[in-house]
C-alpha positions in Angstrom: -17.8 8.2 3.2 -14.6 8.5 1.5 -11.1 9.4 2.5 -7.6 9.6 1.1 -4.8 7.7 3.4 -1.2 7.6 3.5 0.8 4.4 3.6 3.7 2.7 2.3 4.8 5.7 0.8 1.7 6.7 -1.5 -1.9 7.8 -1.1 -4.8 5.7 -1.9 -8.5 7.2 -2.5 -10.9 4.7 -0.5 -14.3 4.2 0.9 -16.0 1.5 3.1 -16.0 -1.6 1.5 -13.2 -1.1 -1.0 -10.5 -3.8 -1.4 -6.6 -1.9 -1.7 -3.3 -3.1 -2.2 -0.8 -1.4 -0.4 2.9 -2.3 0.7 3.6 -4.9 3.3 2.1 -4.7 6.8 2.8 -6.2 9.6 0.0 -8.5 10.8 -1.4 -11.9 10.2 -4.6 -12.2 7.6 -8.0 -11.4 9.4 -6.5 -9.1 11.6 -7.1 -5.2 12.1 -5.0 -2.2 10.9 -5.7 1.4 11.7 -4.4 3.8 9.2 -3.7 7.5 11.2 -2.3 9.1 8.2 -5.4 10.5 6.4 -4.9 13.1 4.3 -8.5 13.9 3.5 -12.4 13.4 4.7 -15.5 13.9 2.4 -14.1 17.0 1.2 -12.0 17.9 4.6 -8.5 18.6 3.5 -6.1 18.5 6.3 -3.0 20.2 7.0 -1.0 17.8 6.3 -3.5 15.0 8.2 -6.8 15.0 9.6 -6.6 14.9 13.8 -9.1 12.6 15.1 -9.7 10.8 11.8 -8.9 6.8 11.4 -9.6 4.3 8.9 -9.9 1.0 10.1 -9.1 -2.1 7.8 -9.2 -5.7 7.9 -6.1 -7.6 6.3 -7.1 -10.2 3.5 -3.9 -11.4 2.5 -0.1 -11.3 2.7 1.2 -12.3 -1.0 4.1 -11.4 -3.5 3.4 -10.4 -6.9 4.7 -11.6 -10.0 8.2 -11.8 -11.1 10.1 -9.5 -12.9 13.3 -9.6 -14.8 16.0 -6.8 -14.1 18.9 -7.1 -16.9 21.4 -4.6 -16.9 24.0 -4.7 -19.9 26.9 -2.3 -21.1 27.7 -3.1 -24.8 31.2 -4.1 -25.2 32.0 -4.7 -21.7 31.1 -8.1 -20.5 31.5 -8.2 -16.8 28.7 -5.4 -17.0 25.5 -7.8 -17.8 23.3 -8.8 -14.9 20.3 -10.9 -14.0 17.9 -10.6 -11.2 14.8 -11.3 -10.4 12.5 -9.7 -7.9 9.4 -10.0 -6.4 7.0 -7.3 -4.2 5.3 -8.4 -1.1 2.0 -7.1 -1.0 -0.8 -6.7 1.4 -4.4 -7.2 0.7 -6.7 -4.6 2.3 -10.7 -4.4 3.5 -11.7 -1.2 4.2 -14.3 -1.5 7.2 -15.0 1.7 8.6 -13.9 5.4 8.2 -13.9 7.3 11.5 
């Protein structure tokens, strides 16, 4: 089986078994999520979600992800330059069962 789900923001194309990384979830690692928001089922296009359909997941792993630079500069103005760095949590995702 295979389903396109909503979360975080963006859709991910999954089956049972696949490993995702999505945006941060609440929940501790080995611990269940139900995704609602399925947009599709084997074909089954819903309008805008499925009723009745759930994907259920098994959490992996909360993380971050690498660093990344932000510089922002004006030429000729020197207040205007500016460092950050930032970092996105991340959760790690086991697709168990499609229902």
């Amino acid at each position: 089986m295979k389903a396109i789900i909503e979360t975080g923001g963006k859709q991910y194309y999954v089956s049972e078994g696949s490993v995702i990384y999505v945006e941060k979830l609440e929940g501790e690692e080995n611990s269940k999520v139900v995704f609602d928001k399925v947009l599709m089922k084997d074909g089954v296009v819903g309008n805008p979600y499925l009723d009745s359909v759930k994907v259920e997941g098994k959490i992996l792993k909360q993380g971050k992800q690498r660093k990344i630079t932000v510089f922002k500069y004006k030429p000729n103005k020197r207040s205007t330059r500016v460092k950050k760095g930032h970092r996105q949590p991340y959760t790690k995702v086991e697709i168990t069962k499609i229902k």
